[in-house]
N, C-alpha and C positions, 0 to 999 in steps of 0.2 A: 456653564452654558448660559447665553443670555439669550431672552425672545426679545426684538423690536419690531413693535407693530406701527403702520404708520398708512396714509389714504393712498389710493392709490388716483393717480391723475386723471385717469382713461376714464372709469365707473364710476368711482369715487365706492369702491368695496376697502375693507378693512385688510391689508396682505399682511403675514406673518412671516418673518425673516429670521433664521435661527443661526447661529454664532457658536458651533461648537456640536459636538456627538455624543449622544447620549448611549453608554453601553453601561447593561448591567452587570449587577455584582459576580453574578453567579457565571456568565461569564469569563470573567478574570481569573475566579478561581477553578475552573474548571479544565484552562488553558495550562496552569499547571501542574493538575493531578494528570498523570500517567495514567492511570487506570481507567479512567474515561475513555480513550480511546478503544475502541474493542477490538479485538483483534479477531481473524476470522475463524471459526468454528468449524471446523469438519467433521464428518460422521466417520464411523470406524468403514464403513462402505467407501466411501472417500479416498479416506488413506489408505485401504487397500488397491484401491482403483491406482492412486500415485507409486503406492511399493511397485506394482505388476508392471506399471508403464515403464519405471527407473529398468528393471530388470531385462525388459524387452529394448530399449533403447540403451544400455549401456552394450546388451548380446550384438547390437546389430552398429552399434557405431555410429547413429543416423543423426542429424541435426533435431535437438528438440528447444521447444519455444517452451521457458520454466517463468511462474510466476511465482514469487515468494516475498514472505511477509518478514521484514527485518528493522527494527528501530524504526515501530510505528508508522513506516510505508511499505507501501507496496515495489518490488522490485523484478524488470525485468531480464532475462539473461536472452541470451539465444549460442544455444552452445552443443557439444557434444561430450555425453556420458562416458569420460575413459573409465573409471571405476568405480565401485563402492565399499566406503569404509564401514563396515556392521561396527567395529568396537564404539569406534566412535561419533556414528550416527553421523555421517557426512556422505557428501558425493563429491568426486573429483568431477570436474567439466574444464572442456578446453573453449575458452571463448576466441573472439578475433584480436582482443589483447593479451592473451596467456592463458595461464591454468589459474583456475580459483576454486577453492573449497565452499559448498555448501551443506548447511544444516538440514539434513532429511525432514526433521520435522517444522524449517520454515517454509518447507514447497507448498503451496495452495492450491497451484495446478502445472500440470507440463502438458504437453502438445506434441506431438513427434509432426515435423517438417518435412523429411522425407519416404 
């Protein structure tokens, strides 16, 4: 990074011109600890609120808006609950490109749409 100072014409004030960005250390390294990033927290209220709605929207087959948290983003689906897998802690949904598997306990919130 370089500074060059130089007069300026108009005032004749001293202007500062900077040649480069200055980012610190921390950072750098922070962009590649994984664990920085936090992931969202829900209370056992919560995830029971999500168990109740999966259960009520899979009985009824309705469109629901699901928000879930997967490889550090946020992801949304808009889909319908044909089943659920207890062994293996998933949910089948049918979106408007196919069927896709979700992790029960990546859902952070769902929505029912109709």
């Amino acid at each position: 990074m370089e500074e060059r100072s130089r007069i300026g014409k108009r005032r004749g004030r001293k202007q500062t011109q900077w040649d480069g960005l200055f980012v610190s250390e921390h950072a750098w390294s922070s962009a590649d600890d994984y664990s920085s990033d936090p992931q969202p927290m829900l209370s056992a209220d919560e995830q029971q609120a999500i168990l109740d709605m999966l259960f009520v929207a899979c009985d009824r087959r309705c469109t629901v808006f699901i928000q879930s948290w997967q490889e550090r983003h946020f992801h949304f689906h808009r889909c319908i609950v044909r089943d659920i897998d207890w062994e293996r802690g998933r949910i089948i949904c049918e979106e408007a490109g196919g069927r896709m598997q979700l992790a029960i306990e990546s859902i952070t919130s769902i929505h029912m749409l109709d």
